[in-house]
N, C-alpha and C positions, 0 to 999 in steps of 0.2 A: 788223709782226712784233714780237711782244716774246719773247725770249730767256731760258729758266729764271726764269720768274715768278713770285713769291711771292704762293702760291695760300693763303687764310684759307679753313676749310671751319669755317660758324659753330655754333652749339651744339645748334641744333635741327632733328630730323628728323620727318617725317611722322610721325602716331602709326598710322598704316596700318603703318610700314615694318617693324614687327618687330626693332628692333638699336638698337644705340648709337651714336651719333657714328664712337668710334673705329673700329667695326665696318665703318664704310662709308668712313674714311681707309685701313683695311689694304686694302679694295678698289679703292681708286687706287691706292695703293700696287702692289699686284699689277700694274695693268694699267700705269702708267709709275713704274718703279723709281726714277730718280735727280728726281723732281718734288720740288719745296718748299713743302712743305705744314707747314702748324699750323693749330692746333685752337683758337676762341675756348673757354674754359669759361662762361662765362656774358655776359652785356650786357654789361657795363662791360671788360671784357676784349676782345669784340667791337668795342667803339668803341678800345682803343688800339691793336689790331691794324692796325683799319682805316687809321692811320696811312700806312701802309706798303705796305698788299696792293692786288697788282695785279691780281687773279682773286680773286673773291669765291662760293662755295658755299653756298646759305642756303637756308632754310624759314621762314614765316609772318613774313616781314619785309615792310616797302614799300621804296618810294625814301627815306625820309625818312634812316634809318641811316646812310644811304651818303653825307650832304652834307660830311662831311668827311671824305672820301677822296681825295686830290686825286691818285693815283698809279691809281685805279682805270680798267680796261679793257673789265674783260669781269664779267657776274652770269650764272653757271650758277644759276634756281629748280629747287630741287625739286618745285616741282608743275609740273601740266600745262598749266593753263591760266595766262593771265596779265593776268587782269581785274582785281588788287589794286594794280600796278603804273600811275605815273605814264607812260605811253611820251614824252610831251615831258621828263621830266628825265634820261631815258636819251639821248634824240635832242641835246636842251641840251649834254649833258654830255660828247656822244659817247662813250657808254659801252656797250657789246655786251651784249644781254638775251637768253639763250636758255632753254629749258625743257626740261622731261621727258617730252615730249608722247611715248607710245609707248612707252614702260617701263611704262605701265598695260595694255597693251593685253591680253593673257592672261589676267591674273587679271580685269578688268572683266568681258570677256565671256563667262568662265567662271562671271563675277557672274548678268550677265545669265539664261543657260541654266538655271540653277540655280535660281533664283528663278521660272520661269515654268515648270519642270518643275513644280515643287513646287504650283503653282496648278492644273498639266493633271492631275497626278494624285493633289492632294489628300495630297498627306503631310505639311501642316499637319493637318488633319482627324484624320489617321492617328498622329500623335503626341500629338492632343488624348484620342483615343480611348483610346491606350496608357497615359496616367496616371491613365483612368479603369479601367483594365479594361476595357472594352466592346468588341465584337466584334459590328461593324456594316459591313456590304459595302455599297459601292455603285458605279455604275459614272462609269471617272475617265474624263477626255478626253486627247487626244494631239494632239502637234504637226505629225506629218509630212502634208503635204497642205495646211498654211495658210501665210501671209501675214505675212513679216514687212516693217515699213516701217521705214528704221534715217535717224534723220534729221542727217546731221553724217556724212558716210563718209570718218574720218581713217581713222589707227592702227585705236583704236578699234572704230569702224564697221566697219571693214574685217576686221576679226576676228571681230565677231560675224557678217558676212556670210558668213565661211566657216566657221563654226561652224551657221551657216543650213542650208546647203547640205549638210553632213553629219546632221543633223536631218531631212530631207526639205521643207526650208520653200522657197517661195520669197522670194528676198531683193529687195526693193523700195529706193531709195534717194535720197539728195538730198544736195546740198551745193553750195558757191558756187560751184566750176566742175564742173559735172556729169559733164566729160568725161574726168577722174581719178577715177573711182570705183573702180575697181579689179578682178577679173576674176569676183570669187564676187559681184559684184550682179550679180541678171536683167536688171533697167533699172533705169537711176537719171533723176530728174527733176530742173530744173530748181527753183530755190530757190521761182519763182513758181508751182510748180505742186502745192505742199507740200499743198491740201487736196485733190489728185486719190490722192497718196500714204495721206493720215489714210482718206480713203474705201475705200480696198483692203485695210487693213493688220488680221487679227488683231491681231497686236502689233506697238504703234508703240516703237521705243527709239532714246531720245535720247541721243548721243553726240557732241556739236556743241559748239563753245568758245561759252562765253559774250563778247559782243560785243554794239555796236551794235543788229544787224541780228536778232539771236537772245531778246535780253533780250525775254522777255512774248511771245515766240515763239508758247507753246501755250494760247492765252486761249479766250474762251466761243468763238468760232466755229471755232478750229482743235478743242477738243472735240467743237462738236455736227457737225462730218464724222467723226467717228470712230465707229463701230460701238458699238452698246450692250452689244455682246461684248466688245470690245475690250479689250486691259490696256495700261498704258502701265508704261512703264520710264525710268526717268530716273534716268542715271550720269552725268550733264553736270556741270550746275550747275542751283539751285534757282530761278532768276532766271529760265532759260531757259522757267519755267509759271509762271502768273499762277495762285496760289493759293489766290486764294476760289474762283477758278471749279471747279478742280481737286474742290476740297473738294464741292460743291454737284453739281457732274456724277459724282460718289464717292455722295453721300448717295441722291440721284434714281433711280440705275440707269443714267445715260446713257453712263456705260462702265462695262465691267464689272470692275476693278480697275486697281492700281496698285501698280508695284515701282517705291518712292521711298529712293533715297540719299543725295541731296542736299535739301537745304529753302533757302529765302529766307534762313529764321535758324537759326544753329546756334550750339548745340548747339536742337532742337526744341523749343519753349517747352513747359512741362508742361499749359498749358492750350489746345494745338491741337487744332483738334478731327481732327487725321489720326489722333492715337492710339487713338481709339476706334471706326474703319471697320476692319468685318471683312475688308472685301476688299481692304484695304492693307497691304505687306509695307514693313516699315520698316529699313534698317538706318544705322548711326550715319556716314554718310562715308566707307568704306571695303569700297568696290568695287574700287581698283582695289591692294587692299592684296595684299603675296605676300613670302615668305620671302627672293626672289629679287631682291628691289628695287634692294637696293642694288648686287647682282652689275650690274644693269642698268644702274643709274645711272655705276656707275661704266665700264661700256663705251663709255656713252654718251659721257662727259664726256674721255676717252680717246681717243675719234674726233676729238670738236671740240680738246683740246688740242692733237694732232696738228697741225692745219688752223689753232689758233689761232699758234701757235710758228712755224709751216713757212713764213708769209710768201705759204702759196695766197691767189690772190682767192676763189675760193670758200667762198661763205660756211657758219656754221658752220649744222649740222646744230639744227632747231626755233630759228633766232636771228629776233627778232620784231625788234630793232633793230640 
């Protein structure tokens, strides 16, 4: 239990997030009034903070920042996943690593929905049409009555399956214990049964941490089980699809598109060839971006302080070390 900890919230936030720094200190602020919080304004102001701070808040940092911090306890990341970080210099240093896993979940899967409306009923087409003037009918397709496969059923996943399910889809699903999936999946599969899943699925959407077990996940044969109908989605991470293949099963026809948020390289190299597949919806990283974020994060962070302060064994809420 550490006792009114001097919590450093550092100078950069998600560019999804919509706000400022301070914007999301008055949101702690709100949720624990007497906390001890300061603000780094830039790096070098972050490293003599870090001096001192017990609780650390950050974005687009590694381990490396944090080596002279010798008072440090706990790293609340800003993002969701946590594949940028060392876990042996947290485990080394016994220092508590937790994330934002689930403050994306709403607006991702509103990502999701959005995006594959937009392909069922062609209101690309329909806005291409409008800055032409042209007044061309044709008929769109719809989702209620297919198959969605949602591979990774967190937060996440778990939202878009009931977002499924009010869509009239059935929801299909996988993750490493299969038997938390949660109530809005019809069936969920076992990790080793992921190309029974790609073979069923309309649309496959990828919502899965990157890991080990994940990285290069959806390669040439997890593709050639997927339907030539098929669109995939991916709000994960860019690692989680082996990219050439992605590209060549895109060019071929062997699915029939792709809603990509994430890539291998970001920012998207200007000479990839995703930029130029019509049947690819591209957007810059920020699926799971919403006005609300920081309301979130700072709930979030507010639960775990509670649990960090209180001296519970239980530990904190998304803590990976």
């Amino acid at each position: 239990m550490v006792e009114n900890p001097e919590v450093l919230l550092l100078h950069r936030t998600p560019p999804e997030s919509e706000g400022t720094v301070s914007e999301l200190a008055e949101q702690i602020q709100s949720q624990i009034p007497d906390i001890d919080l300061v603000q780094a304004t830039d790096r070098s102001d972050a490293l003599a903070r870090l001096e001192t701070a017990e609780v650390v808040i950050e974005h687009g940092y590694d381990e490396r920042i944090f080596q002279n911090a010798p008072n440090l306890a706990w790293v609340q990341s800003l993002s969701a996943g946590h594949d940028r970080y060392d876990i042996e210099f947290f485990k080394k240093n016994n220092v508590t690593l937790t994330t934002a896993s689930g403050v994306h979940a709403v607006p991702a899967a509103e990502h999701v929905f959005g995006s594959l409306l937009m392909f069922e009923r062609g209101l690309d087409r329909a806005r291409q049409q409008q800055s032409r003037q042209e007044w061309n009918r044709w008929s769109p397709g719809e989702m209620a009555g297919k198959t969605m496969g949602i591979v990774g059923v967190g937060a996440i996943g778990s939202r878009v399956a009931e977002l499924a399910r009010a869509h009239g889809l059935t929801a299909l699903g996988t993750k490493r214990d299969p038997t938390t999936g949660g109530s809005a999946v019809d069936k969920m599969y076992d990790p080793t049964e992921l190309h029974r899943l790609l073979g069923q699925s309309d649309y496959v959407v990828l919502t899965c941490p990157l890991t080990d077990e994940t990285y290069g996940l959806i390669d040439q044969q997890a593709l050639e089980s997927m339907a030539s109908t098929a669109i995939l989605v991916n709000v994960a991470r860019g690692d989680v699809v082996k990219q050439q293949p992605l590209v060549r099963a895109l060019k071929n026809g062997e699915i029939g598109g792709a809603v990509l948020d994430v890539f291998a390289s970001e920012p998207l190299p200007e000479d990839s060839a995703f930029w130029n597949l019509s049947n690819v919806v591209i957007t810059p990283h920020l699926a799971g971006g919403s006005p609300r974020f920081f309301e979130r994060v700072a709930e979030l962070f507010a639960k775990n302080f509670t649990r960090f302060t209180g001296g519970t064994e239980e530990p904190l809420r998304n803590q990976i070390v």
